[in-house]
mmCIF file of the N, C-alpha and C atoms, coordinates in Angstrom:
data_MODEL
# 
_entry.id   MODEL 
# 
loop_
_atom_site.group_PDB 
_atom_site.id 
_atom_site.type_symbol 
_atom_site.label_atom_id 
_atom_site.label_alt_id 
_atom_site.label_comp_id 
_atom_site.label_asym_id 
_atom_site.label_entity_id 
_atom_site.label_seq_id 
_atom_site.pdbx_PDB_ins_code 
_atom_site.Cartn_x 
_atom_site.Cartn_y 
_atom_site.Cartn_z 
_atom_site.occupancy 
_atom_site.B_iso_or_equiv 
_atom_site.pdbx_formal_charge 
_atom_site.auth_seq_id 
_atom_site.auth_comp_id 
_atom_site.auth_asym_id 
_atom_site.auth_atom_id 
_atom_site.pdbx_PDB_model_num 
ATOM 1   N N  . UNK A 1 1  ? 0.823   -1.192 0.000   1.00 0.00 ? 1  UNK A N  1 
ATOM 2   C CA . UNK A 1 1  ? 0.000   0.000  0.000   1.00 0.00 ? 1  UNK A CA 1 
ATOM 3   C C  . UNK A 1 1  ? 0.869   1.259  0.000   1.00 0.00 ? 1  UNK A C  1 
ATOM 4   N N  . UNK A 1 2  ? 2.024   1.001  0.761   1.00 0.00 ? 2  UNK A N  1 
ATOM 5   C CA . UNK A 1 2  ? 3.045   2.073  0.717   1.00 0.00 ? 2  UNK A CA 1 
ATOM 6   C C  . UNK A 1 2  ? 3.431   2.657  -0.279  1.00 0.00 ? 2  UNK A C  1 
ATOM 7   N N  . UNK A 1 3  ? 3.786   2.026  -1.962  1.00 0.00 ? 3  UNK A N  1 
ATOM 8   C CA . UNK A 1 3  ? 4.339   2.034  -2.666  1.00 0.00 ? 3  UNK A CA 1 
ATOM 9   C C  . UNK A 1 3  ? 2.927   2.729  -3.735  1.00 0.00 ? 3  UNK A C  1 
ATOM 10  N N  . UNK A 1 4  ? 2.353   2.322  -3.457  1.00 0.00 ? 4  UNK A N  1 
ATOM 11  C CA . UNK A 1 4  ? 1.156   3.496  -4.262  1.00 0.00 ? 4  UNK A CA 1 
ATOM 12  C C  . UNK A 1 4  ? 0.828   5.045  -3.871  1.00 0.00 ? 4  UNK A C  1 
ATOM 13  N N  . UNK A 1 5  ? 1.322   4.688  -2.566  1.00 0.00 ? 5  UNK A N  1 
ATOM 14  C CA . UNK A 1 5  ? 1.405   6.489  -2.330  1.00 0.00 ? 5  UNK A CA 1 
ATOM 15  C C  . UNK A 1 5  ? 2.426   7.645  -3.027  1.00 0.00 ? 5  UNK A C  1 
ATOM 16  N N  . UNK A 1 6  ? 3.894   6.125  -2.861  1.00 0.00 ? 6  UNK A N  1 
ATOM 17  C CA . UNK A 1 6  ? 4.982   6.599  -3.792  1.00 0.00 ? 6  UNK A CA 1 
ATOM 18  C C  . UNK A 1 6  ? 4.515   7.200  -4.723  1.00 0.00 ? 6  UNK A C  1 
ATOM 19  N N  . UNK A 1 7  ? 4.026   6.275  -5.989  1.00 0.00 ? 7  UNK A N  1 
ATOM 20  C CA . UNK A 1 7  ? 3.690   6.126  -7.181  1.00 0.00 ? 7  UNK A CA 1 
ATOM 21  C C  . UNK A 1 7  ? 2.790   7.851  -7.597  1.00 0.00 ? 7  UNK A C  1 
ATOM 22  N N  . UNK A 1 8  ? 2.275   8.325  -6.641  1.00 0.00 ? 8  UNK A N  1 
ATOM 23  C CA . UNK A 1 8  ? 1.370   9.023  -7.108  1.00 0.00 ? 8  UNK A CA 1 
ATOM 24  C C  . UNK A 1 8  ? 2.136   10.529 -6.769  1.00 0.00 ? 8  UNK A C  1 
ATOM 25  N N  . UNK A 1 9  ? 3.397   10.598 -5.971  1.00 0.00 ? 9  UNK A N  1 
ATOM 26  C CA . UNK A 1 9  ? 3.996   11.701 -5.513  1.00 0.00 ? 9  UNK A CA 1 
ATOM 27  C C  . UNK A 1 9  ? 5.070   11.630 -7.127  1.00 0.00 ? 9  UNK A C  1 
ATOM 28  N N  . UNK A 1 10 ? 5.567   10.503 -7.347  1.00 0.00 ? 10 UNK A N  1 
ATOM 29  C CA . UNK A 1 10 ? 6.883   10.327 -8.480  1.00 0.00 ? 10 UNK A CA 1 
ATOM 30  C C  . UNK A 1 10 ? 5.891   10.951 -9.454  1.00 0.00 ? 10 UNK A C  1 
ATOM 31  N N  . UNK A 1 11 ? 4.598   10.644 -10.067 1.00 0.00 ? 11 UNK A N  1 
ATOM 32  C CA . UNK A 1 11 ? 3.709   10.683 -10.996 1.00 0.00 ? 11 UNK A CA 1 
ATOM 33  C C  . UNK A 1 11 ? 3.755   12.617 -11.212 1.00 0.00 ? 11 UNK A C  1 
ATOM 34  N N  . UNK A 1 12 ? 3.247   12.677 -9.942  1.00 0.00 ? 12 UNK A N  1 
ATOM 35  C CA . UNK A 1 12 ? 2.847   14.118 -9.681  1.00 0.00 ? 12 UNK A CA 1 
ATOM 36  C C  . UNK A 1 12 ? 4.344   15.191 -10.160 1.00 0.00 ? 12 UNK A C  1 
ATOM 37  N N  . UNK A 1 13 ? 5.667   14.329 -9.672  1.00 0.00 ? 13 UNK A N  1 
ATOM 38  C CA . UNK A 1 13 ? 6.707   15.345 -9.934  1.00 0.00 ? 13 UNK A CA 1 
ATOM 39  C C  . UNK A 1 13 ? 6.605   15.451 -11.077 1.00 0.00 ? 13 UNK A C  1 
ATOM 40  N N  . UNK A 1 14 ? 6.719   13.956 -11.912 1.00 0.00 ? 14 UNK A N  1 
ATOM 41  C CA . UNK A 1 14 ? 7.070   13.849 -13.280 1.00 0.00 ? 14 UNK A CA 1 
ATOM 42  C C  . UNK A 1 14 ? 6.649   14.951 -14.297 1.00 0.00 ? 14 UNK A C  1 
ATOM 43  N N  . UNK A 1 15 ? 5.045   14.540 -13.959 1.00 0.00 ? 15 UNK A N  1 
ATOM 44  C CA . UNK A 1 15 ? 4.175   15.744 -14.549 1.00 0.00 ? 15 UNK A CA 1 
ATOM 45  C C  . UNK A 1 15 ? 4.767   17.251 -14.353 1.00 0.00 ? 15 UNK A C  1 
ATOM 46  N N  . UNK A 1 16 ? 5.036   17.159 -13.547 1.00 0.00 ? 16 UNK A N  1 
ATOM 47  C CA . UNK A 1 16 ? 4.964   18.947 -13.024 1.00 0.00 ? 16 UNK A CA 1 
ATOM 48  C C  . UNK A 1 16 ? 5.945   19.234 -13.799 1.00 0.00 ? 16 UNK A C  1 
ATOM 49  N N  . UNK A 1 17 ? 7.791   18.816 -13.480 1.00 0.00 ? 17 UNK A N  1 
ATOM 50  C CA . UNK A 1 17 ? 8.255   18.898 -14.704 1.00 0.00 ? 17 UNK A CA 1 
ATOM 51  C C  . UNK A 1 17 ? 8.053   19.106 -15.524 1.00 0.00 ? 17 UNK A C  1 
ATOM 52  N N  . UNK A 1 18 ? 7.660   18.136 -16.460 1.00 0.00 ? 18 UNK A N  1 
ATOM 53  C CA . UNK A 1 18 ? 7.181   18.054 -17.974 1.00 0.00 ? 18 UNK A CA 1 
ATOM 54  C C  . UNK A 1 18 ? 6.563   19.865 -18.056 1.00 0.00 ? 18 UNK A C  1 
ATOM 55  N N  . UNK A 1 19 ? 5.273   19.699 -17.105 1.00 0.00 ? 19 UNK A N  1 
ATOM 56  C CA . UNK A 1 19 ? 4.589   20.735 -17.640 1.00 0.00 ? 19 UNK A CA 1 
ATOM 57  C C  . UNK A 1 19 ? 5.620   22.506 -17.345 1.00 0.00 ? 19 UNK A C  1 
ATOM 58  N N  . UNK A 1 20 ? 6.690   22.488 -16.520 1.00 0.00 ? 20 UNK A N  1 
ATOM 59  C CA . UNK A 1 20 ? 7.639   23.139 -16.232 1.00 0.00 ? 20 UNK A CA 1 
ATOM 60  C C  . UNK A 1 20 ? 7.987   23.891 -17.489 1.00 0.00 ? 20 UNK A C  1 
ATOM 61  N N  . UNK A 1 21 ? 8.791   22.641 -18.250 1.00 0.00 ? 21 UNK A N  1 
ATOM 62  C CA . UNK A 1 21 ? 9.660   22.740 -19.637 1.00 0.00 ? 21 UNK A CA 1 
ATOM 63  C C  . UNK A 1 21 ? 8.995   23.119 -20.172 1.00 0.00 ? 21 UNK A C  1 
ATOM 64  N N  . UNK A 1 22 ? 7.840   22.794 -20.554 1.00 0.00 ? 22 UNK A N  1 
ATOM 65  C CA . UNK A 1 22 ? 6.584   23.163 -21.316 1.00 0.00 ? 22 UNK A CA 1 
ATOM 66  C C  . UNK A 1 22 ? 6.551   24.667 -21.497 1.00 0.00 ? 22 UNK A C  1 
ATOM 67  N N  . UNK A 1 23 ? 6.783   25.091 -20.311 1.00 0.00 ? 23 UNK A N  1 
ATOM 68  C CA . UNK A 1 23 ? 5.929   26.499 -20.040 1.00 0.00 ? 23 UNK A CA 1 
ATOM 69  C C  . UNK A 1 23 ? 7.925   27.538 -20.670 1.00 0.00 ? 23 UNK A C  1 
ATOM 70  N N  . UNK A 1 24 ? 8.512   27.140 -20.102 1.00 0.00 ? 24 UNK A N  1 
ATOM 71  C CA . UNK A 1 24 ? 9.918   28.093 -20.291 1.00 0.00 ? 24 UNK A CA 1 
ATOM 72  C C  . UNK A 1 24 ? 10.127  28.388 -21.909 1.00 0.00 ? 24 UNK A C  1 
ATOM 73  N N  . UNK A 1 25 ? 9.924   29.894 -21.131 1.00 0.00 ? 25 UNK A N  1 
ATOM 74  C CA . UNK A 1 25 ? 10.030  30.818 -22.462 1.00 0.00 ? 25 UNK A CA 1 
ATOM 75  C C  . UNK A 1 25 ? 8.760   31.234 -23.056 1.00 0.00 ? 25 UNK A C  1 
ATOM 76  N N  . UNK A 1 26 ? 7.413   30.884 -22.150 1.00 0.00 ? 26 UNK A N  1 
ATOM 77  C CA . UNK A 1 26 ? 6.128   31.223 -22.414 1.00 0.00 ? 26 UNK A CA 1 
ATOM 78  C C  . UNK A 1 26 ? 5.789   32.913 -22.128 1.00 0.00 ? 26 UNK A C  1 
ATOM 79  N N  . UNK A 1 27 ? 6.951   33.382 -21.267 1.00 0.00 ? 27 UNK A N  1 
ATOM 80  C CA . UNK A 1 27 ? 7.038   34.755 -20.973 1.00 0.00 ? 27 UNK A CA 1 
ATOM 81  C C  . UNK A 1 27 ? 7.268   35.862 -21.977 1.00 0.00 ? 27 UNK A C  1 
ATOM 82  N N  . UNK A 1 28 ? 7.718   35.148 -22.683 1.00 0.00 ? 28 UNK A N  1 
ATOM 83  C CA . UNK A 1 28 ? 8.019   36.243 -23.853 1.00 0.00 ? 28 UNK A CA 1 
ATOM 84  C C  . UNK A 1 28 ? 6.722   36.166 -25.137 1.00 0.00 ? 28 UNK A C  1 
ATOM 85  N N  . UNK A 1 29 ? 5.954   34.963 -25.093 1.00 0.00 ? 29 UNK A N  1 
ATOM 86  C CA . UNK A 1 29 ? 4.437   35.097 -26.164 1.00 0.00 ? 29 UNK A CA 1 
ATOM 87  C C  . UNK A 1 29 ? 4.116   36.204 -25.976 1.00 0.00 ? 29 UNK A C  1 
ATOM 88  N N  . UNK A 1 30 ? 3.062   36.548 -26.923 1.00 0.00 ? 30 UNK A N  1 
ATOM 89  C CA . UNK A 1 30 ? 2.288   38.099 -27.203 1.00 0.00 ? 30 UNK A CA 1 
ATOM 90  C C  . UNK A 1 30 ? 1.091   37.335 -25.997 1.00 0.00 ? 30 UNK A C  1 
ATOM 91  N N  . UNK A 1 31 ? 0.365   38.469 -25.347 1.00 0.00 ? 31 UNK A N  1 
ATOM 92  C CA . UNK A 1 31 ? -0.819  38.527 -24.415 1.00 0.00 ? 31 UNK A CA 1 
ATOM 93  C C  . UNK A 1 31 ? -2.107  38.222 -25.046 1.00 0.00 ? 31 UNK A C  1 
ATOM 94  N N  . UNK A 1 32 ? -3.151  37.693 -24.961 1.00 0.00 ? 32 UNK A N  1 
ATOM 95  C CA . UNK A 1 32 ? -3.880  37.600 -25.385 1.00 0.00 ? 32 UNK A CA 1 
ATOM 96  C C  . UNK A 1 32 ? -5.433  37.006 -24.609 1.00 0.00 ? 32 UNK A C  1 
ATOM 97  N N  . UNK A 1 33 ? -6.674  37.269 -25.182 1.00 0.00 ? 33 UNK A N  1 
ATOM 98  C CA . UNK A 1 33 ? -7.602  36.707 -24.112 1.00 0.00 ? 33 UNK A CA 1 
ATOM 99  C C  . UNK A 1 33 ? -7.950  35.700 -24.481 1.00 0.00 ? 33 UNK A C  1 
ATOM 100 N N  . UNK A 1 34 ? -8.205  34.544 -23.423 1.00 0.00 ? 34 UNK A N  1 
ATOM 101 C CA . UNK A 1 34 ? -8.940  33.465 -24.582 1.00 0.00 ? 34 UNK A CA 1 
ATOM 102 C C  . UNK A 1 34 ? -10.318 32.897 -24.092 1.00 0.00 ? 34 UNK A C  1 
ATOM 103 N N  . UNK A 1 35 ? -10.283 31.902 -24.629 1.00 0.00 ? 35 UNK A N  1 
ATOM 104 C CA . UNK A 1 35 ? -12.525 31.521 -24.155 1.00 0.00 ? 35 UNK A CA 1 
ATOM 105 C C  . UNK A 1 35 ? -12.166 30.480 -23.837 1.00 0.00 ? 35 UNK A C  1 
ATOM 106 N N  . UNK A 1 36 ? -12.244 30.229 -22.892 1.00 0.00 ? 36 UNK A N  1 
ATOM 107 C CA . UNK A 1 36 ? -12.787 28.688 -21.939 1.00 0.00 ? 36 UNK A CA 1 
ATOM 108 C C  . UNK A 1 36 ? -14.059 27.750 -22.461 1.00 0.00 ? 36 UNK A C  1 
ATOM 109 N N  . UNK A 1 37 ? -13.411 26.710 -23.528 1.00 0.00 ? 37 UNK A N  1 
ATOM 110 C CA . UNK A 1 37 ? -14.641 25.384 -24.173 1.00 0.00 ? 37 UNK A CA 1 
ATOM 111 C C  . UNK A 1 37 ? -14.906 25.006 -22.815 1.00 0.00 ? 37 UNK A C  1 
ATOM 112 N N  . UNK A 1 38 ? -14.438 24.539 -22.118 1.00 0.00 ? 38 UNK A N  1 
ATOM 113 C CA . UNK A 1 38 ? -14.496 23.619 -21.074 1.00 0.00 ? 38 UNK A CA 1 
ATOM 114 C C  . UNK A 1 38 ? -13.440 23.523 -19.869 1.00 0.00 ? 38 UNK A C  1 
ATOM 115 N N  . UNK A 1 39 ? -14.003 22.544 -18.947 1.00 0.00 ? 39 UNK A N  1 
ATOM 116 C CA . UNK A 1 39 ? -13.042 22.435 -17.732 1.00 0.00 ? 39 UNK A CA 1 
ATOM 117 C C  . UNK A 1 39 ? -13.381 21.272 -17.343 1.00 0.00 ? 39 UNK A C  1 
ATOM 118 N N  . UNK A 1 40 ? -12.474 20.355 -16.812 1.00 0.00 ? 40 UNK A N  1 
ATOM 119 C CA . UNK A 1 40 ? -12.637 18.915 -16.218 1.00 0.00 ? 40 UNK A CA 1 
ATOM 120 C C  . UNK A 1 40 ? -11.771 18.865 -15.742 1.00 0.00 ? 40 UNK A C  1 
ATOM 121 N N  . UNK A 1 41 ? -11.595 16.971 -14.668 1.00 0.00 ? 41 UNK A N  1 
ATOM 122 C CA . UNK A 1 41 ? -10.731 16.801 -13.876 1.00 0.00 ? 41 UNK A CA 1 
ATOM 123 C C  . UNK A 1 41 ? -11.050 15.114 -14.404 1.00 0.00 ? 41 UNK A C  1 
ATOM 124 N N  . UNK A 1 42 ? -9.597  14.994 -13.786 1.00 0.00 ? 42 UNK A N  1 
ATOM 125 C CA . UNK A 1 42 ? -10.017 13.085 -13.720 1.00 0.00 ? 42 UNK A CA 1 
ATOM 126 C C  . UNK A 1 42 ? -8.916  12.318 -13.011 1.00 0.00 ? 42 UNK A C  1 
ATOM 127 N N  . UNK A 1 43 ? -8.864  11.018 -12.682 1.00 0.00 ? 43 UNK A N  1 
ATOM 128 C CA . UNK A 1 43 ? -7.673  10.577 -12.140 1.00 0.00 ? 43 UNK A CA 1 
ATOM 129 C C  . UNK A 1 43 ? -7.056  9.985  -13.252 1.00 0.00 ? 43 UNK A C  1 
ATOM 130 N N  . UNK A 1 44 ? -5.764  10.793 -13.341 1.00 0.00 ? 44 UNK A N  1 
ATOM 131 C CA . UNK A 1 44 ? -4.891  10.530 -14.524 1.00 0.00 ? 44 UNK A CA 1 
ATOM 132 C C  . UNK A 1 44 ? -4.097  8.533  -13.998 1.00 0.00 ? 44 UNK A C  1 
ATOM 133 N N  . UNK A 1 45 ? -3.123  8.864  -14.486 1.00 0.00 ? 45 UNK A N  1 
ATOM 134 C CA . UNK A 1 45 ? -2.025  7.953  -14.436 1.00 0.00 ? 45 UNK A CA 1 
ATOM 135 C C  . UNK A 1 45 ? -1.630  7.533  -12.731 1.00 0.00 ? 45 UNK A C  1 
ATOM 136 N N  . UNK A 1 46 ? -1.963  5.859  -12.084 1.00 0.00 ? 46 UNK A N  1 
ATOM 137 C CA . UNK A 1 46 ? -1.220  6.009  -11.224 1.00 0.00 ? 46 UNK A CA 1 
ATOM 138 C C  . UNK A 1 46 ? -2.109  6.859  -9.675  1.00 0.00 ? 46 UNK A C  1 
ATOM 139 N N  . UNK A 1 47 ? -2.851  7.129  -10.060 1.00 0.00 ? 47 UNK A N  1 
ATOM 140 C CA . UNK A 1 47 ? -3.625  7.999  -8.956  1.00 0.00 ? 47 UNK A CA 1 
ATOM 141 C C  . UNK A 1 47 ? -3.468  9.396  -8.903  1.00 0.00 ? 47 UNK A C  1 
ATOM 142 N N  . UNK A 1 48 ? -2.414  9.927  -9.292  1.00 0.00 ? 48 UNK A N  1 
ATOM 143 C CA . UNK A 1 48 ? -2.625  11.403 -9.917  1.00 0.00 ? 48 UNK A CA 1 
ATOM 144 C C  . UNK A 1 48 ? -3.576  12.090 -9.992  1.00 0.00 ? 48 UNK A C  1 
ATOM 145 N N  . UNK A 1 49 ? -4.364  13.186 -10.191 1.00 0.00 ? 49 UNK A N  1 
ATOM 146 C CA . UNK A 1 49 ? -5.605  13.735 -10.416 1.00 0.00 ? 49 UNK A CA 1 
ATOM 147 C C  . UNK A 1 49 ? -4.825  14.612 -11.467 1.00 0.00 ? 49 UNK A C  1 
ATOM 148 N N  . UNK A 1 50 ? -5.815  15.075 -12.386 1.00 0.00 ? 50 UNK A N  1 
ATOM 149 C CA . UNK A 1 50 ? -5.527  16.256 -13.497 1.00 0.00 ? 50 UNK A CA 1 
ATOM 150 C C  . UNK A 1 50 ? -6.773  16.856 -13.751 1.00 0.00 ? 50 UNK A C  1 
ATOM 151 N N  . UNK A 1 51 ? -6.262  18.421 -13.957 1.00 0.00 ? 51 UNK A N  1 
ATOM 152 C CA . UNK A 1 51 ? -7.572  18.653 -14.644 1.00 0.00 ? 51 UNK A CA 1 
ATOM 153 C C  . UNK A 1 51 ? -7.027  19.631 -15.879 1.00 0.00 ? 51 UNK A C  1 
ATOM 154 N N  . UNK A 1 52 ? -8.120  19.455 -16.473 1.00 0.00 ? 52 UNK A N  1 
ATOM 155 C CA . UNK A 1 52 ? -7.721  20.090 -17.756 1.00 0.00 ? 52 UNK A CA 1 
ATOM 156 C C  . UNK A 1 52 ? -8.987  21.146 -18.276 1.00 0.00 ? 52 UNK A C  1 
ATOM 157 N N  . UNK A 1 53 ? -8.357  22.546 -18.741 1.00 0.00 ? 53 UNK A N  1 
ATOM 158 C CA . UNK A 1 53 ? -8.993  23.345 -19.070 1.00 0.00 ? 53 UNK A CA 1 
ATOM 159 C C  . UNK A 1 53 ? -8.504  23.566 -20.858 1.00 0.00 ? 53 UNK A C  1 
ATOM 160 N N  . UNK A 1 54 ? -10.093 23.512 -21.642 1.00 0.00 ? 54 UNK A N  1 
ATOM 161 C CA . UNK A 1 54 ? -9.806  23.596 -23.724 1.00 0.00 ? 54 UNK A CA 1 
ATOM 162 C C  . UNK A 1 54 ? -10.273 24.719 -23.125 1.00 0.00 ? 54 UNK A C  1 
ATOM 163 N N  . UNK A 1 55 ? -9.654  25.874 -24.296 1.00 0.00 ? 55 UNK A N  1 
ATOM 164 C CA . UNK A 1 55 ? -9.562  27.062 -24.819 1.00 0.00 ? 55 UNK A CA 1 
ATOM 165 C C  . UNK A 1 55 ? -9.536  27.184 -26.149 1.00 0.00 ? 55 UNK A C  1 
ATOM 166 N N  . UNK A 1 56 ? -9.984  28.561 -26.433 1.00 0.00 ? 56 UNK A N  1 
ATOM 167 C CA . UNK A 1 56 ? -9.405  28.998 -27.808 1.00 0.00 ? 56 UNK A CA 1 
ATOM 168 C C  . UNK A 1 56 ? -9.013  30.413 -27.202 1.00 0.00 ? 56 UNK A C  1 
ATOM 169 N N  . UNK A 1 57 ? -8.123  30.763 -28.948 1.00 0.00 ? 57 UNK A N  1 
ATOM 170 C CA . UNK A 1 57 ? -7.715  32.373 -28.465 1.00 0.00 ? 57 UNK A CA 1 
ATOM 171 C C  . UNK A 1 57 ? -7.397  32.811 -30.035 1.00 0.00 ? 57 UNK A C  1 
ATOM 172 N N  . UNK A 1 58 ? -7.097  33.686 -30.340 1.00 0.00 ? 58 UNK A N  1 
ATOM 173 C CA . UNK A 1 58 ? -6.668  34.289 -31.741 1.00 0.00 ? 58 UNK A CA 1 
ATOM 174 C C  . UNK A 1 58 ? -5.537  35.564 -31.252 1.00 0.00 ? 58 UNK A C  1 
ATOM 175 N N  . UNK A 1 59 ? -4.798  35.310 -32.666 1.00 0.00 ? 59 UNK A N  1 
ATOM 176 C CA . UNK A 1 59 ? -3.490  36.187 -32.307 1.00 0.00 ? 59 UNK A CA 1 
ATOM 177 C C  . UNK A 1 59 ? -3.068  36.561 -33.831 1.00 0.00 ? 59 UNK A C  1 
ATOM 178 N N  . UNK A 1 60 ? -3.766  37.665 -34.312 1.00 0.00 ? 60 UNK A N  1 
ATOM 179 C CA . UNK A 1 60 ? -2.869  38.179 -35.552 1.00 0.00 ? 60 UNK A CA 1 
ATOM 180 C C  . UNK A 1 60 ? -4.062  37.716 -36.413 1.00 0.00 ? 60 UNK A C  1 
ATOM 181 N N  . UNK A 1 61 ? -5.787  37.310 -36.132 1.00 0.00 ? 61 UNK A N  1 
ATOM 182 C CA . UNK A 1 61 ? -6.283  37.197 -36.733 1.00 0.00 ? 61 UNK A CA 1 
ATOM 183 C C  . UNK A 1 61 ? -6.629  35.583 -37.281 1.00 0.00 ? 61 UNK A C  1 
ATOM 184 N N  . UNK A 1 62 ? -5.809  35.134 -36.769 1.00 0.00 ? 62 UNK A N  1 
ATOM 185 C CA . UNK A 1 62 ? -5.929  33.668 -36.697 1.00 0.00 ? 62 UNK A CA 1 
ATOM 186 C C  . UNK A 1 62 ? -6.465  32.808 -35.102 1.00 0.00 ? 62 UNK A C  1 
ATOM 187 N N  . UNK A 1 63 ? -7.104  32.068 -35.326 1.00 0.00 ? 63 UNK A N  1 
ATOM 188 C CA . UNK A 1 63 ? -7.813  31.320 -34.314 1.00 0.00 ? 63 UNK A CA 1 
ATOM 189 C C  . UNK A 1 63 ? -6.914  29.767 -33.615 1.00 0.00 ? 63 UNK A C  1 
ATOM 190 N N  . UNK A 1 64 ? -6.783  29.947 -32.828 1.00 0.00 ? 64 UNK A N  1 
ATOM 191 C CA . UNK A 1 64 ? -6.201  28.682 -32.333 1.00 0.00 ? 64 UNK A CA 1 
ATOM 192 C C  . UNK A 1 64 ? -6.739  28.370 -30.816 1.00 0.00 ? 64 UNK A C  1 
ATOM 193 N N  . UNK A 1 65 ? -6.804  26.772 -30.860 1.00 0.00 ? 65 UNK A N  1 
ATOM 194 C CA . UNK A 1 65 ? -7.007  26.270 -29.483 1.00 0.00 ? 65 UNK A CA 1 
ATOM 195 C C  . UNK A 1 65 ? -5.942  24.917 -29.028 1.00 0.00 ? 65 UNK A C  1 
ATOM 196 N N  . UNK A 1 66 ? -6.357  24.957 -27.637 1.00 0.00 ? 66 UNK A N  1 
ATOM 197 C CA . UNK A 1 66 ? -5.197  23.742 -27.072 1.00 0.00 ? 66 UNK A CA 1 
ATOM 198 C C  . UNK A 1 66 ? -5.840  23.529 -25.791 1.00 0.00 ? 66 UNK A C  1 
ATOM 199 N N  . UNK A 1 67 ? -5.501  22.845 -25.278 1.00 0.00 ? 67 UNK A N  1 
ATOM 200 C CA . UNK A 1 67 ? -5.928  22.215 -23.682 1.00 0.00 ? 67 UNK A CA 1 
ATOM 201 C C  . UNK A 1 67 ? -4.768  22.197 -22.434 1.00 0.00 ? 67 UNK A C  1 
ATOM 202 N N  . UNK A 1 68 ? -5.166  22.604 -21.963 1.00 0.00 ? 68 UNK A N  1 
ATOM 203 C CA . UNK A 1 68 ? -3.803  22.607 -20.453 1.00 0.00 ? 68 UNK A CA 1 
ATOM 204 C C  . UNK A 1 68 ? -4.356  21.974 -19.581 1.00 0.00 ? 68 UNK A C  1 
ATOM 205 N N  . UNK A 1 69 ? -3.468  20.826 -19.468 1.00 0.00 ? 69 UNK A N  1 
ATOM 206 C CA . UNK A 1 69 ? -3.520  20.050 -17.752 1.00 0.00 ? 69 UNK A CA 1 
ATOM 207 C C  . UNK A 1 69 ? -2.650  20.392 -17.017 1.00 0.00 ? 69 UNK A C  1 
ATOM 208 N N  . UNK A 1 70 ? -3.101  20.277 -15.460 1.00 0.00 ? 70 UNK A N  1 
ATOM 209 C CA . UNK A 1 70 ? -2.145  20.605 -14.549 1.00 0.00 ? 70 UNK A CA 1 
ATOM 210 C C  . UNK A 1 70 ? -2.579  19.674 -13.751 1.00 0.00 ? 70 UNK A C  1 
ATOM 211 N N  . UNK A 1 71 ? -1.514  18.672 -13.588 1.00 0.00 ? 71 UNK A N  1 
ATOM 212 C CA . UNK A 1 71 ? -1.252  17.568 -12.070 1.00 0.00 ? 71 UNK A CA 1 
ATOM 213 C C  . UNK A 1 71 ? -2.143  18.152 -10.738 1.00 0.00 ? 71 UNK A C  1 
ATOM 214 N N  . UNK A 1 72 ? -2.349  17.396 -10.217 1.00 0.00 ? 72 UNK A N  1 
ATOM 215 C CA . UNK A 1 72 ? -2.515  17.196 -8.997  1.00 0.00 ? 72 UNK A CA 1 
ATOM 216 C C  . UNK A 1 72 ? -2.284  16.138 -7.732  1.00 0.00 ? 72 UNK A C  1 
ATOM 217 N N  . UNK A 1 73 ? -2.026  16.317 -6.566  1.00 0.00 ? 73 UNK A N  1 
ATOM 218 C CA . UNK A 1 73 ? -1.581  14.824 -5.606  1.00 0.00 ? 73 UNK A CA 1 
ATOM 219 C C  . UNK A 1 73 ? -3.316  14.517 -5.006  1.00 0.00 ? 73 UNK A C  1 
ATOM 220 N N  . UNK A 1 74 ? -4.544  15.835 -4.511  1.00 0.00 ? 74 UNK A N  1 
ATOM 221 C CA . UNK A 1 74 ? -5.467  15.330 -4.712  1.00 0.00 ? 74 UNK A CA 1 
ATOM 222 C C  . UNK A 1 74 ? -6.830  15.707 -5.068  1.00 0.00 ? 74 UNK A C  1 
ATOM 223 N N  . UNK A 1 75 ? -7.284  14.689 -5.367  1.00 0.00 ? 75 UNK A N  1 
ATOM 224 C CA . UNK A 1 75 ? -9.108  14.662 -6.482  1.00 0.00 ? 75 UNK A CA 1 
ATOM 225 C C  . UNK A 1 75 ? -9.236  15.985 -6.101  1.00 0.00 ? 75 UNK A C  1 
ATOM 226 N N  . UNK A 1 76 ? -9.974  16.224 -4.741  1.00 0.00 ? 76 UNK A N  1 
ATOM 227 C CA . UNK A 1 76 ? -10.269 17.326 -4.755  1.00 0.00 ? 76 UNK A CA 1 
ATOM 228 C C  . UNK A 1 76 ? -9.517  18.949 -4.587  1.00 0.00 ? 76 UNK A C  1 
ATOM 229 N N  . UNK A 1 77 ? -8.420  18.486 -4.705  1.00 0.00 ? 77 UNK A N  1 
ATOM 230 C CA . UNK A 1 77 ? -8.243  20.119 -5.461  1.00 0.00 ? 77 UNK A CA 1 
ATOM 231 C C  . UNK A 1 77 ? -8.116  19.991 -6.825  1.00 0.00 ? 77 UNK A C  1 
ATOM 232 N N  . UNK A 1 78 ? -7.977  19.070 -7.840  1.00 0.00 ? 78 UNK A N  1 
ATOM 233 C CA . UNK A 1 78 ? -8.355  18.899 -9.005  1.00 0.00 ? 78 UNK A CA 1 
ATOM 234 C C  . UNK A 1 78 ? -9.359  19.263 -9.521  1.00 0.00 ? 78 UNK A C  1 
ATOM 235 N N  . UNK A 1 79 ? -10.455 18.770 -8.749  1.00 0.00 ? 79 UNK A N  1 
ATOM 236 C CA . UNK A 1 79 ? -11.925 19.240 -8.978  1.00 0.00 ? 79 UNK A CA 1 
ATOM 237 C C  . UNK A 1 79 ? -12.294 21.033 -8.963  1.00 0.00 ? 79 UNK A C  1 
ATOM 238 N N  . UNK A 1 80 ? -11.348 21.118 -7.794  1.00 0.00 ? 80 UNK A N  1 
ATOM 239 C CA . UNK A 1 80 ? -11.433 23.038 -7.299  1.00 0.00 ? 80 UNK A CA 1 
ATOM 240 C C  . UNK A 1 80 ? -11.005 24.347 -8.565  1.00 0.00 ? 80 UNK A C  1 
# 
């Protein structure tokens, strides 16, 4: 039982990382507003929680969307 608690703290770094790298050098994009499709949560990988917010946004007249998850260690602040 011990080793699943592990599992879900290693899970949680991993992610965070990842989503870390992800983000470096996001400081310098142009500003922009965008529209919230949706918002959810779920238990990812491992016991993890994630939730993920789809967007769109436009920049220069062009339209684009993408989805951002962000880890969590639990459900309910995932849900929050």
């Amino acid at each position: 039982m011990g080793g699943w608690f592990l599992d879900v703290y290693v899970t949680y770094a991993i992610k965070s990382l990842v989503r870390f790298l992800r983000m470096r050098g996001s400081n310098r994009w142009p500003v922009t507003t965008a529209t919230v499709s949706s918002a959810s949560w779920a238990l990812g990988a491992f016991g993890c929680s994630v939730a993920e917010v789809v967007y769109t946004y436009s920049v220069g007249g062009s339209v684009y969307g993408n989805a951002n998850e962000k880890p969590f260690i639990s459900p309910s602040l995932a849900e929050q």
